[in-house]
Each structure stands twice: as structure tokens, then as C-alpha cells.
BABA-25803 format. One line per 2 residues: number of its first residue (from 1); their letters; for each residue x, y, z of N, C-alpha, C. Coordinates in steps of 0.2 Angstrom, whole numbers, plus 5000, padded with zeros to 4 digits. Each point is the difference from the previous one (the first is absolute). Layout:
N
NUM) A) X:Y:Z:X:Y:Z:X:Y:Z; ...
END
This chain:
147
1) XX) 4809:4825:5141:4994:5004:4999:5002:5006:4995; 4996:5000:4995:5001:5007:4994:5000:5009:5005
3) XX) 5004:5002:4999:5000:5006:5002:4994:5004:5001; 4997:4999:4994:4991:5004:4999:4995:4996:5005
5) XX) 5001:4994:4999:4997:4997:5007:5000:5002:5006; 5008:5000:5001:5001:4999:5010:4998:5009:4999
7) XX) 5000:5005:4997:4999:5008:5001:4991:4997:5000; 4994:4999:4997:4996:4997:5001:4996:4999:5007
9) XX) 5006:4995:5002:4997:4995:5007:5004:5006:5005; 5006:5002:4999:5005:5005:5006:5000:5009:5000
11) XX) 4999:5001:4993:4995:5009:5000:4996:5000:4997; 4993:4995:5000:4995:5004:4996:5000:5008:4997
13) XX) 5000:5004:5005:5002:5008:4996:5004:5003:4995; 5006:4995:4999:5004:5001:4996:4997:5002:4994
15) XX) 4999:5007:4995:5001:5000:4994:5002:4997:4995; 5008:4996:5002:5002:4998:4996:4999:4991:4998
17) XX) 4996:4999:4999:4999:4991:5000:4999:5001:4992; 5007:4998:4997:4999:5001:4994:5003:4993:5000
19) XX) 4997:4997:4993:5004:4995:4997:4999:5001:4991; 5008:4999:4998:5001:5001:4992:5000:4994:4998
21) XX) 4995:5000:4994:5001:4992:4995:5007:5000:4996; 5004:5006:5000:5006:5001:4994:5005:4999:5003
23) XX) 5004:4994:4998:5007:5000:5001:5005:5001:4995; 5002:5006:5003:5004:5003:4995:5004:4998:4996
25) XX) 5004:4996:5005:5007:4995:4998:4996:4996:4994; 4995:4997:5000:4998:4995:4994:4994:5002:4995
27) XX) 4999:5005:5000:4994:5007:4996:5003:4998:4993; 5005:5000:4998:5004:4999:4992:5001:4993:5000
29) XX) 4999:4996:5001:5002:4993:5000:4992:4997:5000; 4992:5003:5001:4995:4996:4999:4997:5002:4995
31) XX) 4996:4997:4999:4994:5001:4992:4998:5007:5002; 4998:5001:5002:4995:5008:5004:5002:5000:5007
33) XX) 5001:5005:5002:4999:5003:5006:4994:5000:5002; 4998:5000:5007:4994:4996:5001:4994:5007:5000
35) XX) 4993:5000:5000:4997:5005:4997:4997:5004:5007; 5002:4996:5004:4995:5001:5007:5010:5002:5004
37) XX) 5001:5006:5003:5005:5002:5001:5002:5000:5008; 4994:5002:5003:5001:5000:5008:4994:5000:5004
39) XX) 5001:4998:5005:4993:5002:5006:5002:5003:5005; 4994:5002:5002:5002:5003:5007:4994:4999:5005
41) XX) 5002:4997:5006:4994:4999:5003:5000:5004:5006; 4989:5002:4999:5000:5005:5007:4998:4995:5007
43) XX) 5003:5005:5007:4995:4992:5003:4997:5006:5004; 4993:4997:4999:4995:5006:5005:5001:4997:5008
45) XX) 4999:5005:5005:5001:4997:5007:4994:5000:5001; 4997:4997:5007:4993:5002:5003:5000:5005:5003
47) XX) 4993:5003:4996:4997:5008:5006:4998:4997:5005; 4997:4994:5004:5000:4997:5009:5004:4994:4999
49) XX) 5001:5001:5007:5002:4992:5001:5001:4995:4997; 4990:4999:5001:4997:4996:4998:4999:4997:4993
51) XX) 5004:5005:4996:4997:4999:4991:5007:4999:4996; 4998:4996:4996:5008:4997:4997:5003:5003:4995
53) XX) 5008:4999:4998:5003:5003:4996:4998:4999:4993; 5001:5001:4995:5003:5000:4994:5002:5001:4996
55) XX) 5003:4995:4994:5004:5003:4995:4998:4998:4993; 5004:5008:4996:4997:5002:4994:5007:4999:4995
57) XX) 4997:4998:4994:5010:4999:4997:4996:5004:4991; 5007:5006:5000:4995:5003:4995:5006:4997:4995
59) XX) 4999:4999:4993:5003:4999:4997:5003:5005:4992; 5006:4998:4999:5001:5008:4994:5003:4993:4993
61) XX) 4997:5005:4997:5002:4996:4993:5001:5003:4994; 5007:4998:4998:5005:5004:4992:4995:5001:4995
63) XX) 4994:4992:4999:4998:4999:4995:4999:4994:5001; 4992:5001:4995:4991:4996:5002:5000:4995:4996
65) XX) 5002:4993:4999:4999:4996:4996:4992:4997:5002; 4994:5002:4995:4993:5000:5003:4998:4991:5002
67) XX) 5003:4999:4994:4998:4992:4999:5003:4994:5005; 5007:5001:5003:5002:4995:5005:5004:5002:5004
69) XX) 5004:5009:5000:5003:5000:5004:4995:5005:5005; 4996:5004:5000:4995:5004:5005:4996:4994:5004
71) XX) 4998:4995:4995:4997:4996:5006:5002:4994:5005; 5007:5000:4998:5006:4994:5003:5003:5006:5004
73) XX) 5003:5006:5000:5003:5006:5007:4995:5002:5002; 4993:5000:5000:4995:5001:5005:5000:4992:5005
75) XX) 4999:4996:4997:4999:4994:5004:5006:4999:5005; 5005:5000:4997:5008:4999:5000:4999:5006:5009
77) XX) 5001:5005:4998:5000:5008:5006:4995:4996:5004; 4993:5000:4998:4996:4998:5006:5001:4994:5005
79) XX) 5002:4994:4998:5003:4996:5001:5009:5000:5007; 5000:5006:4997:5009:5001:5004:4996:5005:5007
81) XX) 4994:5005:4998:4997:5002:5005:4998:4996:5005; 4996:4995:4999:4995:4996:5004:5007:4995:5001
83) XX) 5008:4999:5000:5004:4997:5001:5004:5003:5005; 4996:5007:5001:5004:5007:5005:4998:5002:5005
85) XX) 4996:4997:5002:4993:5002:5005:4996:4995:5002; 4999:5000:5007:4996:4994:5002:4994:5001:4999
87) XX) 4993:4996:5000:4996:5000:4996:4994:5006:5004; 4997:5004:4997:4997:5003:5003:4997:5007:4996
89) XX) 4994:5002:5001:4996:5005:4997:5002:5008:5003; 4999:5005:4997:5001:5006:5005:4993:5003:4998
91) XX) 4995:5000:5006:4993:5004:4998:4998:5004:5006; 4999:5004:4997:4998:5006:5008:4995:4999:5002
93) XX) 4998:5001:5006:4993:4995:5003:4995:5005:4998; 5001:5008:4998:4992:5003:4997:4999:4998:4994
95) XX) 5007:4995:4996:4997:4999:4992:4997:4993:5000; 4999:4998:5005:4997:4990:5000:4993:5001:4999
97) XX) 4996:5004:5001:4994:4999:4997:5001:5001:4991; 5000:5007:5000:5002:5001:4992:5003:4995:4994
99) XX) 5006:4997:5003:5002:4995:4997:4996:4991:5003; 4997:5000:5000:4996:4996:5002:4993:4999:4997
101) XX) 4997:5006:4995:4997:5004:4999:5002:4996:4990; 5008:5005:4999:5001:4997:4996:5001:4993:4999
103) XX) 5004:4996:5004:4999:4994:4998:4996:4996:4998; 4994:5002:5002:4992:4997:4999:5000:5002:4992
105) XX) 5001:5005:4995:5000:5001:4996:5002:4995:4994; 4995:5000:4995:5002:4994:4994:5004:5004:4996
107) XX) 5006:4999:4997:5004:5004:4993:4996:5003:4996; 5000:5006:4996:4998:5002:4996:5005:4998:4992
109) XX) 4995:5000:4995:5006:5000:4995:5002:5005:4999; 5009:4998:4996:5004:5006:5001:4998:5005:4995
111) XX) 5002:5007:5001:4998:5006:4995:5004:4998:4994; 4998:5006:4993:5004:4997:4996:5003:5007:4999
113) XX) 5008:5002:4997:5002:5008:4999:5002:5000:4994; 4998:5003:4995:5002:5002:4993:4999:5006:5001
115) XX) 5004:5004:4992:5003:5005:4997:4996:5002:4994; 4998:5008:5002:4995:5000:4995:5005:5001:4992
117) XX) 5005:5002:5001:5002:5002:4995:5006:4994:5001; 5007:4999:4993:5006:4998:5000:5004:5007:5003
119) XX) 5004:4998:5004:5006:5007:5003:5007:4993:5000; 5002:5005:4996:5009:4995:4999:5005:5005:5006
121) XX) 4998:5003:5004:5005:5004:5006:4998:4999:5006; 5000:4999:5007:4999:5001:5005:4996:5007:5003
123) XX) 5006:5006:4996:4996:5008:5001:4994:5002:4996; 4996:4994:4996:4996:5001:4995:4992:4999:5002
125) XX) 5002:4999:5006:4994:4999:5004:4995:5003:5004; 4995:5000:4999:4995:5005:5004:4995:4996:5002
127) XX) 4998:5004:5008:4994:4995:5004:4996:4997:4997; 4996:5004:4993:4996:4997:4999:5001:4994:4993
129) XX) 5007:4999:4999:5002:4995:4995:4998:4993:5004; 5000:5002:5007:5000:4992:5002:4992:4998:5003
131) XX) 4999:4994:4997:4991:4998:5002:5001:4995:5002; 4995:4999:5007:5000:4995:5003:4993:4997:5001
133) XX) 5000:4993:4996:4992:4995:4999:4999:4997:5003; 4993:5000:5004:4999:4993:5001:5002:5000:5008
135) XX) 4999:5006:5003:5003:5001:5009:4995:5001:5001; 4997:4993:5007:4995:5001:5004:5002:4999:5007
137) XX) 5004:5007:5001:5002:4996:5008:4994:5003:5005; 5003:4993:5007:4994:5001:5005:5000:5010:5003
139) XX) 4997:5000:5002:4998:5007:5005:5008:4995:5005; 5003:5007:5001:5005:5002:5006:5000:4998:5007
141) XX) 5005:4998:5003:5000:4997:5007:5004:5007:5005; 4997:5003:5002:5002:5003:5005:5007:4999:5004
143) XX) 5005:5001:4999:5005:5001:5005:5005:5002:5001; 4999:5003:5007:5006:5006:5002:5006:4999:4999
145) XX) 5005:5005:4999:5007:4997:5000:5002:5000:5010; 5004:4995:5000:5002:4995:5005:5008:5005:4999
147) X) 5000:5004:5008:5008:5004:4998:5003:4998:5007
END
């Protein structure tokens, strides 16, 4: 059993459930270092008895290859998630209407975000360079935060 696992199933609480993709020893000997570096998974316990655990794996990355490597370490991570945790939902029983609510709902098309201007800097930016077209989302679902 992987380390990150048995801390998972043996101290959920644990902080520490890291796993690193980099092995150091062989960093200099492959094409690239891998772009997706570590994870770290949360595992939420139940507020009752009654209500089940689950687990969150948030992932950090060096650097974004848009085209095959962001959509292969998303799949890849989610995957190793649902390989980490038995199978199971975490909803608070005041959000099962509201989400239920949602569910019923068809997709909207996506917004579009364009720059009113070209800006070649990051700091060259201002609230109102950014426009967003074409957003029609639904009226809001009420829900309280669950502490």
C-alpha cells in the first residue's frame, strides 16, 4: 500500500497526504520533467454519523501544456482520486433540494472573455480591459455555507 493511501484510509486528518510526481534521482535523464509536480489530498470526515466522507485531490503544476498535457493531469489526478476513495458523494442534507434544483437545469452556452485592448504585461491590466459576452446565467441557488 502507497504511503498517501494507508495515511488516507489510517489518518484521514493528516495534512500531510502529499504525493510528488518528480523523482529526483531520474529529473536529468527524461525528456521533461513532468508539468504536473504533486498532489495533495483533503479527506473531509462526516458532520453526523449518518453522512459520508470524502476526498478532494487538489493538484499543482510547473507548467500548462493547454493542448494534451492539462487535459491528460486532469483526467490522469481525477482518476487516481476516484482510485483513493470508496465510491461516494458528500452533500449536506439542507443542500439536496437546491442541488436538485440545479440538476433539473439544461446548460447554458459558455460566456465568451475578450480584451478590449492588446496588453503585452500581466500588470497592464485593468478591470475594465476585460469583457465578458454572451453570459446568460440562471438566477442563483441559495445555499448556506455547511460548517
Amino acid at each position: 500500500m502507497h504511503s498517501s493511501e494507508r495515511k488516507i484510509k489510517d489518518d484521514p486528518n493528516d495534512q500531510w497526504i502529499i504525493l510528488s510526481a518528480w523523482n529526483p534521482a531520474t529529473v536529468l535523464l527524461v525528456a521533461l520533467p513532468p508539468c504536473h509536480m504533486m498532489c495533495q489530498f483533503y479527506v473531509h470526515l462526516p458532520v453526523t454519523p449518518d453522512a459520508p466522507k470524502c476526498i478532494s485531490c487538489l493538484m499543482y503544476q510547473r507548467s500548462a501544456d493547454l493542448g494534451l498535457g492539462i487535459p491528460f493531469n486532469i483526467a490522469s489526478y481525477a482518476l487516481l482520486t476516484h482510485m483513493s476513495r470508496e465510491p461516494y458523494a458528500h452533500v449536506y442534507r439542507d443542500h439536496v433540494e437546491a442541488l436538485e434544483t440545479q440538476l433539473k437545469r439544461e446548460p447554458m452556452l459558455l460566456p465568451k472573455v475578450k480584451f478590449r485592448r492588446e496588453i503585452h504585461d500581466i500588470d497592464g491590466f485593468d478591470s475594465e480591459d476585460i469583457v465578458v459576452e454572451e453570459y446568460d446565467p440562471y438566477l442563483t441557488i441559495p445555499m448556506k455555507m455547511s460548517v
